[in-house]
N, C-alpha and C positions, 0 to 999 in steps of 0.2 A: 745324107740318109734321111729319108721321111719318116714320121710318128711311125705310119702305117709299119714301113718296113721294121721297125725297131721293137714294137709290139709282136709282129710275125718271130721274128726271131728270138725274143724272150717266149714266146709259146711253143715254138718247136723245141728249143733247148728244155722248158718246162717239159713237155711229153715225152722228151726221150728220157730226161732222169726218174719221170714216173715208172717208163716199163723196166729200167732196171732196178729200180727201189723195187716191184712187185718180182721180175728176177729172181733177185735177190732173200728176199720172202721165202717164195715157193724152195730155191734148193736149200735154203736154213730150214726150211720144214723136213729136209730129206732126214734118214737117217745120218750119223758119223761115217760108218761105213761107204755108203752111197757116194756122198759125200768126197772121201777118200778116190774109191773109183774114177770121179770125174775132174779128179785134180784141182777142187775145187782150194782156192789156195787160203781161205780161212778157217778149214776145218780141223787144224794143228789149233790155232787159237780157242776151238770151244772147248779145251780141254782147260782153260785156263778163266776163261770169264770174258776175256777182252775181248770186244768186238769193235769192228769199225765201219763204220754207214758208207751211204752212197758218196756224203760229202755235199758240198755245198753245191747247188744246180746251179746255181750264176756263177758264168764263166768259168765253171769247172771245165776243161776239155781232153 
């Protein structure tokens, strides 16, 4: 495996955990309700405080 390749591949893996970190964002901006509706599965936790991120982009998969 080349630099080149290994560079490409840390920047597509970067891009895709960017759109789901922004995702992510946008339906936490939703209402609870909303939220609820789209079975969005951490909307039992904002009733509590706890939240949990996208997680680590490298070699998260």
């Amino acid at each position: 495996m080349s630099i080149l390749s290994s560079i490409g591949r840390l920047a597509t893996e970067f891009s895709a955990a960017r759109a789901r970190y922004q995702t992510e964002r946008a339906i936490h901006a939703l209402p609870i309700e909303l939220q609820k509706d789209i079975g969005w599965p951490e909307a039992a936790d904002a009733k509590t405080g706890m939240r949990f991120g996208v997680g680590s982009w490298a070699g998260a998969k």
